[in-house]
C-alpha positions in Angstrom: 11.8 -56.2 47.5 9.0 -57.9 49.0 8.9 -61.6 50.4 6.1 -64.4 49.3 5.0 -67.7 50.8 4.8 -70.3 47.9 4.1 -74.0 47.9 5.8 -75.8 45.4 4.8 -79.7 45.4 3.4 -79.9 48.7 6.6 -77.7 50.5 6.5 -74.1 51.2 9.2 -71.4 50.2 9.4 -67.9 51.2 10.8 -66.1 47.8 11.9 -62.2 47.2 10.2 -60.8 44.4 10.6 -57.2 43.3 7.9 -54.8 43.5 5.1 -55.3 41.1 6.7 -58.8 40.2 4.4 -60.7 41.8 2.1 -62.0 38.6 5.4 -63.0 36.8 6.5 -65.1 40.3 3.3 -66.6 40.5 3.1 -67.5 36.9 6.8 -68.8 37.5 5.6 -71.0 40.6 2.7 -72.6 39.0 4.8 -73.4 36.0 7.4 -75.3 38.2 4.6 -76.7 40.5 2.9 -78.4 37.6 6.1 -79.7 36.2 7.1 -81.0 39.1 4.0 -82.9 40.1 3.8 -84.5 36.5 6.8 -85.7 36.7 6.5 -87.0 40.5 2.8 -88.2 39.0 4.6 -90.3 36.6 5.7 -92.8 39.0 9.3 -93.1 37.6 11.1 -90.6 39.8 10.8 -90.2 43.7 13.8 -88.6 44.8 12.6 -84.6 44.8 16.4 -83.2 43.9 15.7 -85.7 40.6 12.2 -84.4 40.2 13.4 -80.4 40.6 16.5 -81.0 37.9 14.2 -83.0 35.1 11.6 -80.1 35.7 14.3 -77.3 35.4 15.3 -78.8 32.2 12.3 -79.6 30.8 11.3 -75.6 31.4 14.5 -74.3 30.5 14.5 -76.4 27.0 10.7 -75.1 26.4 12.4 -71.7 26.8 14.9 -72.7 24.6 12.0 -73.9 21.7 10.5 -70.4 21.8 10.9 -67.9 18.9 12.6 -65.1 19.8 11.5 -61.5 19.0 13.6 -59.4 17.0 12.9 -56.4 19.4 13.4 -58.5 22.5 15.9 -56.4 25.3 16.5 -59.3 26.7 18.5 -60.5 23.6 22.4 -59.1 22.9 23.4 -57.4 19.9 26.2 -60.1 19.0 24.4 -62.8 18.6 20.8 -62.5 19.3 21.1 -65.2 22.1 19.4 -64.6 25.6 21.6 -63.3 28.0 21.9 -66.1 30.7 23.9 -64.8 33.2 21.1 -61.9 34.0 19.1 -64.5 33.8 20.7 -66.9 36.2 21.1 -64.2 38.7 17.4 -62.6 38.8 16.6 -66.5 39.5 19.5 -67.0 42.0 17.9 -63.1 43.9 14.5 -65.0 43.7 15.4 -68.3 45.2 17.3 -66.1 48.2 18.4 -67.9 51.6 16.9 -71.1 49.6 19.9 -72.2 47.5 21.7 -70.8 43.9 20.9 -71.9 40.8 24.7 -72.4 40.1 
């Protein structure tokens, strides 16, 4: 696993990201970046704890909103609902020394 300097709203991170990962992480930064600074932009919201949860949720429900593909792996054969607890960890092994997700 390789290590990558990010800037997310103005502050750096240094982020593991598995080999040939680093397209999706990028893609993944850039998405939280410009959530983040639209909702900073606003005006409404100044604490950056505030501005991180709204943005998480505001991804995680666009996630949500998405169709799901019948062939998807990332789906389980009971109910056809994503499996969040791989995903929660492949976030929690990206964010590192930085902090869990939960």
């Amino acid at each position: 696993m390789k290590q990558m300097e990010v800037t997310i709203m103005g502050q750096s991170y240094i982020l593991g990201c598995p080999d040939g990962g680093e397209q999706s992480l990028l893609e993944a930064v850039s998405n939280v970046d410009r959530e983040m600074s639209a909702i900073r932009d606003a005006g409404k919201v100044k604490a950056r704890e505030r501005i991180a949860v709204l943005a998480a949720l505001n991804l995680a429900y666009a996630l949500a909103e998405r169709p799901v593909p019948a062939a998807s792996p990332a789906t389980s054969a009971a109910g056809g609902s994503t499996d969040l607890d791989a995903l929660i960890k492949r976030i929690d092994q990206a964010l590192g020394a930085d902090g869990q997700l939960l």
